[in-house]
C-alpha positions as CSV (number, residue, x, y, z in Angstrom):
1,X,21.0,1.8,0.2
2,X,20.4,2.9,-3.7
3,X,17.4,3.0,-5.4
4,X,16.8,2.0,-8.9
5,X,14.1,3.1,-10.5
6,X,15.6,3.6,-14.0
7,X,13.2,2.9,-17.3
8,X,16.0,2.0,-19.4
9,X,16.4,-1.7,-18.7
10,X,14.1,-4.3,-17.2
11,X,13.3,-5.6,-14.0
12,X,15.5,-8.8,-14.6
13,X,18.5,-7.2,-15.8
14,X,18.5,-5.2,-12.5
15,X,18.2,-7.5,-10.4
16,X,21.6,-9.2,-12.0
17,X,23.2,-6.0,-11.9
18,X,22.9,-5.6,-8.0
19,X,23.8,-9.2,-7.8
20,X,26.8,-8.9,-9.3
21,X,27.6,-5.9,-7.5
22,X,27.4,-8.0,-4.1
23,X,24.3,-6.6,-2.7
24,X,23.7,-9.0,0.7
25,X,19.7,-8.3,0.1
26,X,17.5,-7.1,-2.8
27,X,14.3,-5.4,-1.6
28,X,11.4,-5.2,-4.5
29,X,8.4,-2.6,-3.6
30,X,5.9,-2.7,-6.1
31,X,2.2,-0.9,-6.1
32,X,0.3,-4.4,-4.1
33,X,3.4,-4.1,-1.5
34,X,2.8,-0.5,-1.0
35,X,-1.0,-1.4,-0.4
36,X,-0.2,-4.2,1.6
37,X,2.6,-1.6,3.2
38,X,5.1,-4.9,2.6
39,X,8.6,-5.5,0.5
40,X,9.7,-8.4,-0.4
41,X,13.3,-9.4,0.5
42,X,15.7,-11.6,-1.4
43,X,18.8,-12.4,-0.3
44,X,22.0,-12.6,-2.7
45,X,23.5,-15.9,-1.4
46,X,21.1,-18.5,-0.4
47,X,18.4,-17.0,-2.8
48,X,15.9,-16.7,0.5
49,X,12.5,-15.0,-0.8
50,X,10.2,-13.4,2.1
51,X,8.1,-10.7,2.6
52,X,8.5,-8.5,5.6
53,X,6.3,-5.6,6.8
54,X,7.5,-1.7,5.7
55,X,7.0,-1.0,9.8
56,X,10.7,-1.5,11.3
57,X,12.3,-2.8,8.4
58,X,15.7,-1.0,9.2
59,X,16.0,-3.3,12.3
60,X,14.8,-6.3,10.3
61,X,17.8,-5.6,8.3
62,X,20.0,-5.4,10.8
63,X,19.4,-8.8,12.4
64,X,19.6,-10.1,8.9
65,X,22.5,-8.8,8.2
66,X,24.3,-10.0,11.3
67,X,22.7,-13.1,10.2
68,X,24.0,-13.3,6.7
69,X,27.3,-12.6,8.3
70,X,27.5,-15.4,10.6
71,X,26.0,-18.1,7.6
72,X,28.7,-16.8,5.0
73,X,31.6,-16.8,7.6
């Protein structure tokens, strides 16, 4: 997992870069997702938007992963 916390381009132009790389899931943490101890979760090929809590988001991520797997195969 890679972190981008760059100040040289903007938030959209990220997020394309990471797309085109072939990132299966984009997670955004902003200051309200810290508070609400939340990310929010995109995923790359079906453009799915969720928010899912910071507290075992590596398994979360795991099952999704399988799951994105299964969908794209």
């Amino acid at each position: 997992m890679a972190v981008d916390d760059s100040d040289t381009h903007n938030p959209g132009y990220k997020f394309n870069e990471w797309e085109v790389r072939g990132t299966p899931v984009r997670m955004e943490l902003g200051t309200n997702d810290l508070a609400a101890n939340e990310v929010r979760c995109v995923v790359r090929h079906s453009g799915q938007k969720f928010q899912a809590a910071q507290e075992g988001l590596a398994t979360a991520m795991k099952t999704l992963l399988v799951t994105i797997h299964q969908e794209m195969y």
